[in-house]
Backbone as CSV, one residue per row, in Angstrom:
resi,resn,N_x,N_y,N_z,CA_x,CA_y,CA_z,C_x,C_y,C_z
1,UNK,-48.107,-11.656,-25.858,-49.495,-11.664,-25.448,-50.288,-12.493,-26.441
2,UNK,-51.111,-13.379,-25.677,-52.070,-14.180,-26.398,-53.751,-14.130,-26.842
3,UNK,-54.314,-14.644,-27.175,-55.564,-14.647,-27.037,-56.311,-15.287,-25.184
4,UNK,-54.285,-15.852,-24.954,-55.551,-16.479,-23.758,-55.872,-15.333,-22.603
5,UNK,-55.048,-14.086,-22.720,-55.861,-12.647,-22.508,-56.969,-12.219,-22.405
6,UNK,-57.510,-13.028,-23.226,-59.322,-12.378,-23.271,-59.814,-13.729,-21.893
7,UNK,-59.287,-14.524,-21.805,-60.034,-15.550,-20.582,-59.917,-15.121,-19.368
8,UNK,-58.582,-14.037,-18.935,-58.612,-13.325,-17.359,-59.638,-12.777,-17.185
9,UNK,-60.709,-13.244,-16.003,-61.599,-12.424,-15.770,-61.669,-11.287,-14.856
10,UNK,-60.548,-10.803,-14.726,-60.330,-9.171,-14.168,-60.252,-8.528,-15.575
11,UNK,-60.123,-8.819,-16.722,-59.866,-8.124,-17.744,-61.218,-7.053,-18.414
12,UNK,-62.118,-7.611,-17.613,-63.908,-6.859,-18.021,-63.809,-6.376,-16.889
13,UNK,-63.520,-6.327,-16.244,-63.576,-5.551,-14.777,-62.579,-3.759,-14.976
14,UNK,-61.266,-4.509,-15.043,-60.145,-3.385,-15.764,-61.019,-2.516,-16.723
15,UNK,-61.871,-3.182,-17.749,-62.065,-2.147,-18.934,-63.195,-1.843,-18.233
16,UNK,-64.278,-1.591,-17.202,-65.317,-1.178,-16.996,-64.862,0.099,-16.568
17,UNK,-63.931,-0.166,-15.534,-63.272,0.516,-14.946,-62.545,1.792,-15.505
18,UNK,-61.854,1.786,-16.713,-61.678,2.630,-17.549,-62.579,3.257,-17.822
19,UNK,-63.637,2.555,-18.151,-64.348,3.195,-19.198,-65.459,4.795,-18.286
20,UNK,-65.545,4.092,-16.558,-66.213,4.859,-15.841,-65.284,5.689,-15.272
21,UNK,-64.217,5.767,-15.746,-63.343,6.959,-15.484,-63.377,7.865,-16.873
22,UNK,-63.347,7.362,-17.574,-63.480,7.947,-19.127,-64.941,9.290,-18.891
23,UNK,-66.027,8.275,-18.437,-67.106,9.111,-18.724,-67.591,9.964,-17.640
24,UNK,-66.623,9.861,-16.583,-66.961,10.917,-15.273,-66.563,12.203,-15.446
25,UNK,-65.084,12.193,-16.412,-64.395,13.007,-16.985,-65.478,13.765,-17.947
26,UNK,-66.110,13.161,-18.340,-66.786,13.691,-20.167,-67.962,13.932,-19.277
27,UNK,-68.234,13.471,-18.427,-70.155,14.326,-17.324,-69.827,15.457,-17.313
28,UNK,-68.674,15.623,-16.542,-68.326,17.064,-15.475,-67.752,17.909,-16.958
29,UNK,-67.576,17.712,-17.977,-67.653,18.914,-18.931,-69.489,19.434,-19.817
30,UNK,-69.504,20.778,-19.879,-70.721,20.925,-20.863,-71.082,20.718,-22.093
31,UNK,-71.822,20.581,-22.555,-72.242,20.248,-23.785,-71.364,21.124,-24.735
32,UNK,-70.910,20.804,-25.773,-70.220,21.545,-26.426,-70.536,22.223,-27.551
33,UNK,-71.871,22.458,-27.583,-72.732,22.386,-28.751,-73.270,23.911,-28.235
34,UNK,-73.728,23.649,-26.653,-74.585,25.249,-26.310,-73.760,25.325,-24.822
35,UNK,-73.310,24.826,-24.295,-72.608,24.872,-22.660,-73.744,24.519,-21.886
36,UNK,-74.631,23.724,-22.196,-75.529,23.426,-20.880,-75.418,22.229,-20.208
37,UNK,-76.081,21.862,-19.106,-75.233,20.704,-18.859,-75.593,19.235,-19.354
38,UNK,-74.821,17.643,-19.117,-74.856,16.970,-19.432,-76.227,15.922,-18.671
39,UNK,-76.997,15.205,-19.468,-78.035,13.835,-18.659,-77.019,12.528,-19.406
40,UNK,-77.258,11.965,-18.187,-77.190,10.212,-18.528,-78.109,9.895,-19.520
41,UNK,-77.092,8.771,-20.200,-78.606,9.011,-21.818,-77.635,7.437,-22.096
42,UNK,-77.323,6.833,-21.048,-76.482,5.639,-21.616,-77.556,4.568,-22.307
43,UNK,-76.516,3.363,-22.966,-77.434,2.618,-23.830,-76.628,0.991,-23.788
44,UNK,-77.467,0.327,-24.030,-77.147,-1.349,-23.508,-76.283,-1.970,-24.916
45,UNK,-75.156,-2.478,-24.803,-74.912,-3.092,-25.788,-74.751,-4.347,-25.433
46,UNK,-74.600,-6.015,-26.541,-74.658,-6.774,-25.890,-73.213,-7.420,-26.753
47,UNK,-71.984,-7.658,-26.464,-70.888,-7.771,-26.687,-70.762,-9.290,-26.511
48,UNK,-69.961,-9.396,-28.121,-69.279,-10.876,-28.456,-67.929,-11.230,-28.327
49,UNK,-67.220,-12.252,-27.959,-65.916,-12.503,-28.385,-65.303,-12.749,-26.810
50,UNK,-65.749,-12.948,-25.473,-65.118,-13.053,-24.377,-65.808,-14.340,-24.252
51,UNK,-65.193,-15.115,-24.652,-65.386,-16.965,-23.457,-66.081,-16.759,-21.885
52,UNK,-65.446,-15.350,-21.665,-66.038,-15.921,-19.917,-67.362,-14.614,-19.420
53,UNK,-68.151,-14.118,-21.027,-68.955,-13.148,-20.966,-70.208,-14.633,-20.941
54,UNK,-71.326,-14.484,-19.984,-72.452,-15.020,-19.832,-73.200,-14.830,-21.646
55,UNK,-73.802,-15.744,-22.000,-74.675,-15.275,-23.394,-76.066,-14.125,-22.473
56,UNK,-75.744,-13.588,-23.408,-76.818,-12.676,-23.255,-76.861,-11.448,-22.678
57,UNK,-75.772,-11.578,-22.271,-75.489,-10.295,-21.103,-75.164,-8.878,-21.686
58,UNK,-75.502,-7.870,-21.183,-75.425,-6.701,-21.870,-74.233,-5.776,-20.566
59,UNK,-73.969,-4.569,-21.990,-72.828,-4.476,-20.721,-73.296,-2.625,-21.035
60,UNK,-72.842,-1.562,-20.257,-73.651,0.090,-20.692,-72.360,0.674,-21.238
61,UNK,-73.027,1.011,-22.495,-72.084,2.154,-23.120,-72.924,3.390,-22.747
62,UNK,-71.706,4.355,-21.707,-71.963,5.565,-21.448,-71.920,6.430,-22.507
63,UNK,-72.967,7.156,-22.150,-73.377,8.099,-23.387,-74.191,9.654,-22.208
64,UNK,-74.337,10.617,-22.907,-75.099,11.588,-22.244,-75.753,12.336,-23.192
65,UNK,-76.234,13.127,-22.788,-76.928,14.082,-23.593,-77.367,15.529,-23.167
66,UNK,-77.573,16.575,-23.816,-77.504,17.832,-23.643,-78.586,17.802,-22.733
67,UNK,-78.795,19.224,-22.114,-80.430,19.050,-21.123,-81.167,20.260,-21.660
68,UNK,-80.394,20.584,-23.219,-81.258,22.308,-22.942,-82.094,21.992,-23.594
69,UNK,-83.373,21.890,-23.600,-84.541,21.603,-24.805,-84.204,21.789,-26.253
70,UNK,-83.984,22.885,-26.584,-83.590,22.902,-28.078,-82.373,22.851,-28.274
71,UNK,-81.337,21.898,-27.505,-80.384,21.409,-28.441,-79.812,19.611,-28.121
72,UNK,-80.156,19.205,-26.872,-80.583,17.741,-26.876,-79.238,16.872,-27.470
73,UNK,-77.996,17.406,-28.013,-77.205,16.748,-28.631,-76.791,15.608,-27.795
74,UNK,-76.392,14.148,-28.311,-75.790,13.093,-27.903,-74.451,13.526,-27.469
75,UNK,-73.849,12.992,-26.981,-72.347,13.421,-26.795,-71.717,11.699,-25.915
76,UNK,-71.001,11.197,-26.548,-70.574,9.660,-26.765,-69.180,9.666,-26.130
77,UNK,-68.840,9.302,-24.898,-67.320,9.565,-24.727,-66.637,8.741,-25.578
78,UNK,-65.314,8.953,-25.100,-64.446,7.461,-25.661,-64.405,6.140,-25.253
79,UNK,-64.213,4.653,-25.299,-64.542,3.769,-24.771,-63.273,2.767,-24.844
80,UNK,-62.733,2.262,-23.714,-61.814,1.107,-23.959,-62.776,0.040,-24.439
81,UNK,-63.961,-0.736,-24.119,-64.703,-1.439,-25.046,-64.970,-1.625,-25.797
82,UNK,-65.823,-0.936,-26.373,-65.961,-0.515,-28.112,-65.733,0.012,-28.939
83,UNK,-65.691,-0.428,-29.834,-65.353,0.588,-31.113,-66.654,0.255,-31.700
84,UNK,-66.798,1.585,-32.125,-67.619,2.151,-32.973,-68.792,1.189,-32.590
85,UNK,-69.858,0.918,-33.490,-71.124,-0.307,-33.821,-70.661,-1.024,-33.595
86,UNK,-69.471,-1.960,-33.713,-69.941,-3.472,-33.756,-69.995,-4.242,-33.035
87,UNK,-70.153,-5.911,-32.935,-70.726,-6.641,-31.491,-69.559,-7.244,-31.061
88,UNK,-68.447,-7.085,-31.757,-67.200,-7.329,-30.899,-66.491,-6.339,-29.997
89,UNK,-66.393,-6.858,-28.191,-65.273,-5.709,-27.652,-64.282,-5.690,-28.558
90,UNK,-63.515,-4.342,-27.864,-62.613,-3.841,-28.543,-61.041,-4.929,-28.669
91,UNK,-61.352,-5.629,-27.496,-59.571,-6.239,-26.844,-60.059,-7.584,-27.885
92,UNK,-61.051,-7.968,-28.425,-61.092,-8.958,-29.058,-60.635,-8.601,-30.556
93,UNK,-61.221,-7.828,-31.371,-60.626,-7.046,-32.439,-59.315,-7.102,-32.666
94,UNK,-58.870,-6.648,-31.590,-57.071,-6.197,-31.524,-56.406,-7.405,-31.489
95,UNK,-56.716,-8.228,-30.373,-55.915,-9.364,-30.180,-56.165,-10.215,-31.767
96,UNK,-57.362,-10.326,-32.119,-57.517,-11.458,-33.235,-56.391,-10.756,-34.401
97,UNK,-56.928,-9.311,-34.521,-55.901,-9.191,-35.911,-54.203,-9.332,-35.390
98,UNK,-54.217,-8.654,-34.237,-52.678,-9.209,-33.725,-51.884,-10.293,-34.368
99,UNK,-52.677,-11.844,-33.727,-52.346,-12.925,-33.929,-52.328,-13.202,-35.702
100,UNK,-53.544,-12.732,-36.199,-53.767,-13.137,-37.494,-52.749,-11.916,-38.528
101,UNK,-51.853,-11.639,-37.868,-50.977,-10.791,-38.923,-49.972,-11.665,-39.447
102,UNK,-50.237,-12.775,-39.089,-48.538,-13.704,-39.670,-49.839,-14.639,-40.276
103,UNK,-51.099,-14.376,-41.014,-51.711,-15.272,-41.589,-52.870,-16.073,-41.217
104,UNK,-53.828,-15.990,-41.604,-55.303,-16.345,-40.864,-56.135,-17.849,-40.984
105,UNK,-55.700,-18.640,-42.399,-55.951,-19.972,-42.431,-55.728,-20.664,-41.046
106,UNK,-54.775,-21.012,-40.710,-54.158,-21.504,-39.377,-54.526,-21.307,-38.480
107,UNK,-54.672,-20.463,-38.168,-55.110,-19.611,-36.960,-56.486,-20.196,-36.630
108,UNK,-57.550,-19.981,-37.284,-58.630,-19.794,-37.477,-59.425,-20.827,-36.207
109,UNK,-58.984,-21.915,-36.147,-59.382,-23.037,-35.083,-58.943,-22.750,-33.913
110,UNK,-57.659,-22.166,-33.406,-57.289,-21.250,-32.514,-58.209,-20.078,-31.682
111,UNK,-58.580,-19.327,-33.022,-59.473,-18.049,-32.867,-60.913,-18.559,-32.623
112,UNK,-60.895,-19.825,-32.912,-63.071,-20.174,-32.485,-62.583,-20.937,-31.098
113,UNK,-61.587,-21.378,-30.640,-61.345,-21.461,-29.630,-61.545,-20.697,-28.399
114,UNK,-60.877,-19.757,-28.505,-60.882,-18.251,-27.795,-61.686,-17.172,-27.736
115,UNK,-62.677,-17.422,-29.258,-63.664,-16.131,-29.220,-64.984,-16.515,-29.307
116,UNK,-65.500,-17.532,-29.895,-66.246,-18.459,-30.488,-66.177,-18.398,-32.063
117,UNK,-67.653,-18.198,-32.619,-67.478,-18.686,-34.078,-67.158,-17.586,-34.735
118,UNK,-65.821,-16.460,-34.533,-65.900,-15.612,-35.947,-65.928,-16.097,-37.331
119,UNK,-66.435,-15.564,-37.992,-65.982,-15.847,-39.059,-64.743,-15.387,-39.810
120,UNK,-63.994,-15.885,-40.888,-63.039,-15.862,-41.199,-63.432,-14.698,-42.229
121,UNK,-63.989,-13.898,-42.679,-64.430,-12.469,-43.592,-64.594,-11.483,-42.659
122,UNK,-64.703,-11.852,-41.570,-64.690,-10.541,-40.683,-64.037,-10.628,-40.213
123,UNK,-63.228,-11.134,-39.802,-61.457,-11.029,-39.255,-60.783,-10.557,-40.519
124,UNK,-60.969,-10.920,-41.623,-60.159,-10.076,-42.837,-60.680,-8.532,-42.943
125,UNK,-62.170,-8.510,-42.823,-62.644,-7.160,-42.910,-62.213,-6.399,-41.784
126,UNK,-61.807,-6.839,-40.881,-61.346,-6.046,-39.785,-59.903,-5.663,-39.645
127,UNK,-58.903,-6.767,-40.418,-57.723,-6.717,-40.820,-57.463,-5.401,-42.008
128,UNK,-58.403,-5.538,-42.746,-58.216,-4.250,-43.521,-58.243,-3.024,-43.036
129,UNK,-59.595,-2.862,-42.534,-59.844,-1.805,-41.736,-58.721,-1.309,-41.145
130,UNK,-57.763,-2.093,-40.355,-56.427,-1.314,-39.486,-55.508,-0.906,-40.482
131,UNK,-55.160,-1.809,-42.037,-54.281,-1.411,-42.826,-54.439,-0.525,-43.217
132,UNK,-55.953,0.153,-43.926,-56.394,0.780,-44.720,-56.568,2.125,-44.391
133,UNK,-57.788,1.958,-43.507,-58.811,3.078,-43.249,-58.157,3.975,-41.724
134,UNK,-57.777,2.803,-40.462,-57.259,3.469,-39.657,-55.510,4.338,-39.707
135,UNK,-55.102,3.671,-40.659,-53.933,4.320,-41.287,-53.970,5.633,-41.460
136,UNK,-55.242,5.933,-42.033,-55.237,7.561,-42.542,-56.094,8.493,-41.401
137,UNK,-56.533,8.073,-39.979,-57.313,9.079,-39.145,-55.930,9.586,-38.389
138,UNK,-56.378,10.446,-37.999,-55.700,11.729,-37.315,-55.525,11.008,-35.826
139,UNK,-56.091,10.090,-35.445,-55.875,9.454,-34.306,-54.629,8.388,-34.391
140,UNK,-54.451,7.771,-35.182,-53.073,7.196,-36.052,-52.001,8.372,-36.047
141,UNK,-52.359,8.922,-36.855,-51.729,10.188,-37.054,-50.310,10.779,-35.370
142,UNK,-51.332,11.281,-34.672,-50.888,11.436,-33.547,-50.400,10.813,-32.819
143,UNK,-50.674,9.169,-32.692,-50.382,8.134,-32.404,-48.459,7.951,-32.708
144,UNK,-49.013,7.607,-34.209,-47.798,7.438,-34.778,-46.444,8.702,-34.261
145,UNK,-46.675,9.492,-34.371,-45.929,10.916,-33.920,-45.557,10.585,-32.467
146,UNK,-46.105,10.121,-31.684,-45.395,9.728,-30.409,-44.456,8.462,-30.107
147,UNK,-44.760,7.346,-31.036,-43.969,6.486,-31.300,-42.684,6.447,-31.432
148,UNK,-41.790,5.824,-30.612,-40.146,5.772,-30.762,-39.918,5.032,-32.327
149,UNK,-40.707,3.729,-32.589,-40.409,2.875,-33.685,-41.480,2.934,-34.840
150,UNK,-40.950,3.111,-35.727,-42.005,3.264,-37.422,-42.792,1.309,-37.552
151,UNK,-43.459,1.554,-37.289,-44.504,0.271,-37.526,-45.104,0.746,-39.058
152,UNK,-44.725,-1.195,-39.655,-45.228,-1.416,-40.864,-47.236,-1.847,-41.182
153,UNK,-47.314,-1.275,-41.673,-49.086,-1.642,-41.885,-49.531,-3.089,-41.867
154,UNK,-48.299,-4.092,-42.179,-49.147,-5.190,-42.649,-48.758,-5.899,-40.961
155,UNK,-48.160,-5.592,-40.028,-48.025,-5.676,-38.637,-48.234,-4.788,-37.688
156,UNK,-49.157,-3.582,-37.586,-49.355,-2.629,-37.271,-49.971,-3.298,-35.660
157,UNK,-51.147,-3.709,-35.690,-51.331,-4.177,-33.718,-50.227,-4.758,-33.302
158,UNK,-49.513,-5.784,-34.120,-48.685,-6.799,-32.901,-47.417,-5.783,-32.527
159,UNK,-47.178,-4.291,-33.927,-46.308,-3.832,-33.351,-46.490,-2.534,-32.214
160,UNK,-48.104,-2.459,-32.481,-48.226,-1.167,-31.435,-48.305,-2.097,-29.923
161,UNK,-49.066,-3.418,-30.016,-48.994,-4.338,-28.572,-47.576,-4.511,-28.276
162,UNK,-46.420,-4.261,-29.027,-44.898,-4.483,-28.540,-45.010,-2.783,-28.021
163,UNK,-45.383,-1.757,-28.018,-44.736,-0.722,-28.205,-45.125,-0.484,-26.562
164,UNK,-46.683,-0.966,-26.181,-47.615,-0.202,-25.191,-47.374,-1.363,-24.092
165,UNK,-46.638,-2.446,-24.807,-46.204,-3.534,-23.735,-47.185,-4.760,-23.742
166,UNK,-47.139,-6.183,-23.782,-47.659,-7.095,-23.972,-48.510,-7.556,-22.320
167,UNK,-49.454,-6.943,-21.772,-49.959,-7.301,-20.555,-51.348,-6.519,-20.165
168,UNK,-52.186,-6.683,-19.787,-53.632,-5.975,-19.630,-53.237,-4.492,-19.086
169,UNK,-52.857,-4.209,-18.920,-52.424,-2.734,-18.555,-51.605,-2.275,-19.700
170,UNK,-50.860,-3.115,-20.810,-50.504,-2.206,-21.847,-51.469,-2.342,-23.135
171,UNK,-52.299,-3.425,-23.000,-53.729,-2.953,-23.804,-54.710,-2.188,-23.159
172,UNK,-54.650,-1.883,-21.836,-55.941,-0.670,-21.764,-55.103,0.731,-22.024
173,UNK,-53.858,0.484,-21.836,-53.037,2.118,-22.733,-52.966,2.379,-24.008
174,UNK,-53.538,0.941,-24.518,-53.446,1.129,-25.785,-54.906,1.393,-26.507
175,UNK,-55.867,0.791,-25.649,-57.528,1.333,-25.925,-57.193,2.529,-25.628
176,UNK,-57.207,3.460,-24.453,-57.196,4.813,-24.295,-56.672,5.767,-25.477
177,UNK,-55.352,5.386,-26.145,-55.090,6.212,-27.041,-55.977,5.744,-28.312
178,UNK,-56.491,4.304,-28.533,-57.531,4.143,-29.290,-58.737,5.033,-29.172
179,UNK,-58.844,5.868,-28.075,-60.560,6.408,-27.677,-61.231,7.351,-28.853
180,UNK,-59.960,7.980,-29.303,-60.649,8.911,-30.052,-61.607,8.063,-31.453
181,UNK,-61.657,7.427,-31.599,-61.735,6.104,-32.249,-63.437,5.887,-32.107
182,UNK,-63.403,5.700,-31.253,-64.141,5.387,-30.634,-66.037,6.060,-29.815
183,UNK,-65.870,7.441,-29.970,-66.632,8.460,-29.679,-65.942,9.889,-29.234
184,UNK,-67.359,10.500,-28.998,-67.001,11.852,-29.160,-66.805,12.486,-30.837
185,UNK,-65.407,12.649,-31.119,-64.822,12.980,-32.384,-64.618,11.912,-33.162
186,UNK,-65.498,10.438,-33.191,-65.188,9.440,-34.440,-65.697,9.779,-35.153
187,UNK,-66.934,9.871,-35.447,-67.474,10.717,-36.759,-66.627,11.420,-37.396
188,UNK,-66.119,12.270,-37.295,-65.410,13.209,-37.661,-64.202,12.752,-38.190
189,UNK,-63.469,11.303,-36.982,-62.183,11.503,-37.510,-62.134,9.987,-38.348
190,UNK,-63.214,9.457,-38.519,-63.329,8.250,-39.240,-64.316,8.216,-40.159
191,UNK,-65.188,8.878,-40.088,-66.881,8.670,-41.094,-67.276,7.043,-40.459
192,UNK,-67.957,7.058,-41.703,-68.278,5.459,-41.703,-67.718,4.238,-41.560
193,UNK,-66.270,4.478,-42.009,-65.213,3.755,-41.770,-65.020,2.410,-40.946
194,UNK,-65.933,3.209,-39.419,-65.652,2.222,-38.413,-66.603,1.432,-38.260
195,UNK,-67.423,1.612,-39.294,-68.608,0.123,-39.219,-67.896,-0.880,-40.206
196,UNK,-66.797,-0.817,-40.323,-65.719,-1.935,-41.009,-65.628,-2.804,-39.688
197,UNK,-65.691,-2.355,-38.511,-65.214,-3.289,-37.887,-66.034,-3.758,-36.706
């Protein structure tokens, strides 16, 4: 699997698609805070790194929120799109450090090809982030525990993209088990962590 992955344009379609199955699931449960029920409380993000995303275009991260007056809590499902804050989708993240695990000089004209202008410090900062920080969440954790093959840190995406299968259907299996990652329980199972990436 390549970067030229991110140019299928069923591939934003696929992850919308997830993602409104994700959060139909997370409506029809109650707030977990008091059991009352859930409001639409979604919010616009405007996402970098797809060649065939219009500039400017915003895409909805589902979100809800409690309805009981005094307890109002957010409640954030999981997302094949995003992770955490930042303005890159998620399949762009993955694929770049993918490729850039055998070395990022090289690459780099490749990667402004395919994504536009990353910069080359945030593809490292994001490279860390998977060695480092996602190494130690409980979502790894569990991850890893289902795994037939022990993946090394300093190849950790290209070997979980071998594991979940190299094709848009084995990266949205591989966002899904990313979700926890992602909302709901990221706080919790990352802190701050994920504004690394």
């Amino acid at each position: 699997m390549s970067l030229k992955l991110l140019q299928d344009n069923q591939l934003l379609d696929l992850l919308k698609h997830a993602d409104d199955d994700i959060a139909a699931l997370a409506r029809a449960e109650p707030c977990r805070y008091c059991g009352a029920r859930l409001h639409q409380a979604n919010f616009m993000r405007k996402p970098r790194g797809l060649p065939s995303l219009p500039q400017n275009v915003e895409l909805v991260r589902h979100s809800f929120c409690c309805g009981h007056e005094g307890c109002r809590k957010r409640h954030t499902p999981p997302s094949v799109r995003f992770l955490g804050r930042g303005v890159y989708l998620s399949v762009v993240v993955i694929l770049v450090c993918a490729v850039c695990e055998r070395g990022t000089a090289p690459r780099m004209k490749v990667l402004r090809e395919h994504v536009g202008n990353v910069d080359r410090r945030t593809v490292e900062r994001w490279r860390r982030w998977w060695r480092e920080t996602f190494v130690s969440t409980p979502c790894w954790k569990q991850l890893r525990g289902r795994l037939s093959v022990q993946l090394e840190a300093s190849r950790l995406l290209g070997g979980l993209l071998d594991c979940f299968g190299r094709s848009v259907e084995g990266l949205i299996n591989l966002l899904k088990e990313l979700g926890p990652l992602t909302g709901g329980g990221a706080q919790t199972a990352v802190g701050d962590g994920l504004r690394g990436i």
